[in-house]
C-alpha positions as CSV (number, residue, x, y, z in Angstrom):
1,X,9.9,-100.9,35.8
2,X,7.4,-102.4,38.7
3,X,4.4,-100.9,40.1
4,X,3.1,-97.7,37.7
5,X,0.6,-95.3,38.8
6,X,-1.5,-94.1,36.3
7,X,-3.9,-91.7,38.2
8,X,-3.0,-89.1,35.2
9,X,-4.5,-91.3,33.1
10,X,-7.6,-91.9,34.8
11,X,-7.9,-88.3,35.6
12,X,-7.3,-87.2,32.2
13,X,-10.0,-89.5,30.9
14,X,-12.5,-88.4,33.9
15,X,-11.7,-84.5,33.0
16,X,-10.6,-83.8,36.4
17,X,-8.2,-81.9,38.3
18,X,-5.8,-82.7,41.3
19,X,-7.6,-80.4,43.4
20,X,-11.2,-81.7,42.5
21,X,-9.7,-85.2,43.6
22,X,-8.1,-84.1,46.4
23,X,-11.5,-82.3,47.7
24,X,-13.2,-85.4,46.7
25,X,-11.0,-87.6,48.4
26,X,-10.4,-86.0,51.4
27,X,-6.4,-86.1,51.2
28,X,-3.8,-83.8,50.4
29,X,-2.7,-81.7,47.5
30,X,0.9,-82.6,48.1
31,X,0.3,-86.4,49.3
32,X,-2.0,-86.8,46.0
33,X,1.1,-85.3,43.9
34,X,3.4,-87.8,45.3
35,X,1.1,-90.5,44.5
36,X,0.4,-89.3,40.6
37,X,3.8,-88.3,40.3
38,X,4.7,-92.7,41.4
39,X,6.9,-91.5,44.4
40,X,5.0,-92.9,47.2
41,X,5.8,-95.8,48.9
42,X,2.6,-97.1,50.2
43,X,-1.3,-96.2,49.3
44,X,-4.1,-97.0,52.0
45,X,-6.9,-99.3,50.7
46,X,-9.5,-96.9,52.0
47,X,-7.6,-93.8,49.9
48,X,-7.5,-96.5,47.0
49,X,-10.9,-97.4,47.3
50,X,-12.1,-93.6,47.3
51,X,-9.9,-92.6,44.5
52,X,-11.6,-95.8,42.5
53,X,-15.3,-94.2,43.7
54,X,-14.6,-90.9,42.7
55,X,-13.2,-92.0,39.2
56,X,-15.7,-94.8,38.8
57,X,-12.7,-96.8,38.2
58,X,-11.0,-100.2,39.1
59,X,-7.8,-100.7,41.4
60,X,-6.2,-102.1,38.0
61,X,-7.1,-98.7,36.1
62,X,-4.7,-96.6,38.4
63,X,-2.0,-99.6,39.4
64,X,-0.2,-101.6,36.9
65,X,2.3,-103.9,37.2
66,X,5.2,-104.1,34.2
67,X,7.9,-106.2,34.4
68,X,11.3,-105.2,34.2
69,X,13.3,-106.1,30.9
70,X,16.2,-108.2,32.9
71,X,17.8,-110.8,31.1
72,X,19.1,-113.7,32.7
């Protein structure tokens, strides 16, 4: 599976929408989407790191890491 975004989560638990976090943030509706939706390809650490202040959350909280089920 990889990388997993779980901004949904974090924005569920924080009770907030896209559009407060994209205000918040300072980036796009659309880029945001991508991002929550796991399609983008890259995140800036300075988006990262306001996304984290806004949530008053970790890095970890919105990426995670799991491990694809191959067997050798």
């Amino acid at each position: 599976m990889g990388i997993v975004i779980n901004l949904d989560v974090m924005m569920a638990k924080r009770k907030m929408s896209l559009n407060t976090l994209s205000e918040q943030v300072g980036i796009t509706l659309s880029n945001l989407s991508i991002l929550k939706q796991g399609k983008a390809k890259a995140i800036r650490l300075s988006t990262l790191e306001l996304i984290c202040k806004v949530l008053e959350c970790q890095p970890g909280d919105i990426i995670a890491y799991e491990p694809d089920d191959i067997i050798a």
